[in-house]
C-alpha positions as CSV (number, residue, x, y, z in Angstrom):
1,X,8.6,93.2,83.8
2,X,12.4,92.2,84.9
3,X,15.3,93.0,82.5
4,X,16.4,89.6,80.3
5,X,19.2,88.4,82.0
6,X,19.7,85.5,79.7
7,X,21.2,86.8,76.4
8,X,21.7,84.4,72.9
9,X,25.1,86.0,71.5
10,X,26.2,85.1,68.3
11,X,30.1,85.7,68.6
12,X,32.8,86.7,65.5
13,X,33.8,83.0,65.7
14,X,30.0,82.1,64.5
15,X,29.4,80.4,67.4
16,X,25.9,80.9,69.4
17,X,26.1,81.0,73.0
18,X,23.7,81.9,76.2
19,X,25.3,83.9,78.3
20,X,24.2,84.3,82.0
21,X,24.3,88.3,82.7
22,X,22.3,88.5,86.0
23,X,25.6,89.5,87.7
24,X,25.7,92.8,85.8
25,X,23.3,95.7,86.2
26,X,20.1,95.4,84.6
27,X,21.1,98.8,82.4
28,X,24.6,97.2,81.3
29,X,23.5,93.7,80.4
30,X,22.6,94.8,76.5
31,X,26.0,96.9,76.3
32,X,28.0,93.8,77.2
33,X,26.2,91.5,74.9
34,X,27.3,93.7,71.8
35,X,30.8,93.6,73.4
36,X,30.7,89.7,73.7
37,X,29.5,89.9,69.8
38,X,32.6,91.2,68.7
39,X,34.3,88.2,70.4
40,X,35.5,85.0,69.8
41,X,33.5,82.6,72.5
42,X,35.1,81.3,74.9
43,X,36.1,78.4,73.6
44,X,37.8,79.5,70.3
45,X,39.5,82.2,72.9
46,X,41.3,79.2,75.0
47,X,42.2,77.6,71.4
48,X,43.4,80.5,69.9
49,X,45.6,81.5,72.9
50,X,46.8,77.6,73.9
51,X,47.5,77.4,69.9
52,X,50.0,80.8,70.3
53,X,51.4,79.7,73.5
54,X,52.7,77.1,72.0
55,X,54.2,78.7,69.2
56,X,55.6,80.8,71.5
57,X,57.3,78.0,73.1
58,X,58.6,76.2,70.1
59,X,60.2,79.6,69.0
60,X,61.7,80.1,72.6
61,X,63.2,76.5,72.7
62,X,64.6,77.2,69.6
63,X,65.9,80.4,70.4
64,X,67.5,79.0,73.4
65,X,69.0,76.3,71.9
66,X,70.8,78.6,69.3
67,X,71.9,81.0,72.4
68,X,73.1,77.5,73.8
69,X,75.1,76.5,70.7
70,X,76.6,79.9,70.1
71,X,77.6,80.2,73.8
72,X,79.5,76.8,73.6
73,X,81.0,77.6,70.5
74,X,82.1,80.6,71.9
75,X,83.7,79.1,75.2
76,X,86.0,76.4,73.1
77,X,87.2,79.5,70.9
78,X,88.1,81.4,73.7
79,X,89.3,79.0,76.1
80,X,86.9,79.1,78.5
81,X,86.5,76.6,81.4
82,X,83.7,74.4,82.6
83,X,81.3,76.5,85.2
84,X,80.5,74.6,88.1
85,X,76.9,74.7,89.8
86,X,73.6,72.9,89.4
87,X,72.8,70.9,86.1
88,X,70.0,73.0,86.0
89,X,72.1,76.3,85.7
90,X,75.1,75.3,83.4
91,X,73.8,76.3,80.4
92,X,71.7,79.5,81.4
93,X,75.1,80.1,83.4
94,X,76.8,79.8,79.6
95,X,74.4,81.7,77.6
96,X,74.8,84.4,80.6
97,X,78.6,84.5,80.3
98,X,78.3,84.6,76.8
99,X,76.0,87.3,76.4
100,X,77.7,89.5,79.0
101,X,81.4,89.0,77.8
102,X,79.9,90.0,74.3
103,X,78.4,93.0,75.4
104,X,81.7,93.9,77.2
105,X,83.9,93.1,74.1
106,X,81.3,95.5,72.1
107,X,81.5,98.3,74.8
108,X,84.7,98.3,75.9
109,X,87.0,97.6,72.5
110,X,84.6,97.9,69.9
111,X,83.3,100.9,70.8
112,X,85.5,102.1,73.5
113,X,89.4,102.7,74.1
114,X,90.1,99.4,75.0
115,X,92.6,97.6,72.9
116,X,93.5,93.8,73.0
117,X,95.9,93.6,75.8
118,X,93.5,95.6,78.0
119,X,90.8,92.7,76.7
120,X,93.1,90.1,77.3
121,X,93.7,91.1,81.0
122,X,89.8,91.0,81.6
123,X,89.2,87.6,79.6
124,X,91.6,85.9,82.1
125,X,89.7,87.4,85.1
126,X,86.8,86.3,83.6
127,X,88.4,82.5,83.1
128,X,88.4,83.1,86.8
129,X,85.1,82.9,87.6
130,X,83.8,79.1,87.4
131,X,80.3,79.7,89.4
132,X,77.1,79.7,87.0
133,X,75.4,80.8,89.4
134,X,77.9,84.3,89.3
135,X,77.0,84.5,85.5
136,X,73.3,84.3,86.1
137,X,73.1,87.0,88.8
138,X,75.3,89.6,86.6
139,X,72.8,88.6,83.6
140,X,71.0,92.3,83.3
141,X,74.7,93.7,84.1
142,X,76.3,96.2,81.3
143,X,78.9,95.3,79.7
144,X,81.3,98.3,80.8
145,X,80.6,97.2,84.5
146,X,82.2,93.8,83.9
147,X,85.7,95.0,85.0
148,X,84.3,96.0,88.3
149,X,82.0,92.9,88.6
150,X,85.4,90.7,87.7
151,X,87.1,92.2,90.9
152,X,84.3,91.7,92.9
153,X,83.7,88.2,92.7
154,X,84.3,86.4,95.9
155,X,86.5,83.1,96.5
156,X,83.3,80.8,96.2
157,X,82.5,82.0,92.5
158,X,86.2,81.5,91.4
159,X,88.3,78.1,90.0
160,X,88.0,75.5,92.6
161,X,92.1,73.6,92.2
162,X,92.0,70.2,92.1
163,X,95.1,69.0,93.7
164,X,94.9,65.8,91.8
165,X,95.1,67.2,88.4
């Protein structure tokens, strides 16, 4: 006689399923059946995991939309310009800035020798650089770098002039 390769599993959900387990070895089949047991099926599974990544989502729109706030605040406090780029990247391009120009502050005056005249100097090299796009890739930079980065930039990430201002 053949080993039962149809298996009645109640799960930890209370929900009775068959499982098909002809596509395991006949001396695994009962093995999995207590692991399936000590499951939710597969149905509470998808619900359970759709349910949290949708709370995920709600908290990382609202997370974003605080970044997003605090960033804008941010730029009118400190004088900063527009960025140019993509509608798209405007406001990851803010939230970038933001983020790295804090870090920066923190590193360099906070916690370093900096004091505000030094600051100063970088802030308007960083009023400089108009590109999202320039903010986005230096995202994962530290904020002791962005001196360097500042100089770096090329002509295409910096203030377009518009000669009918």
């Amino acid at each position: 006689m053949a080993v039962r390769t149809q298996w009645t599993v109640e799960h930890s959900c209370s929900h009775e399923v068959v499982h098909d387990l002809s596509n395991r070895p006949a001396d695994k089949r009962a093995g999995f059946a207590r692991w399936l047991a000590g499951r939710d099926c597969t149905d509470c599974w998808k619900a359970a995991r759709d349910a949290d990544t949708e709370s995920k989502e709600e908290w990382l729109a609202a997370k974003r939309a605080e970044e997003q706030q605090a960033a804008v605040g941010w730029a009118k406090q400190f004088d900063m310009p527009q960025l140019e780029g993509p509608e798209k990247a405007l406001a990851w391009g803010e939230r970038s800035r933001h983020q790295l120009m804090t870090s920066a502050h923190t590193a360099l005056v906070v916690e370093g020798s900096w004091d505000e005249a030094d600051w100063a100097e970088l802030e308007e090299k960083a009023r400089s650089i108009t590109r999202a796009g320039w903010w986005i890739d230096q995202r994962d930079a530290e904020g002791t770098d962005l001196l360097e980065l500042l100089d770096a930039a090329g002509e295409d990430d910096r203030v377009t002039e518009n000669p009918f201002r």
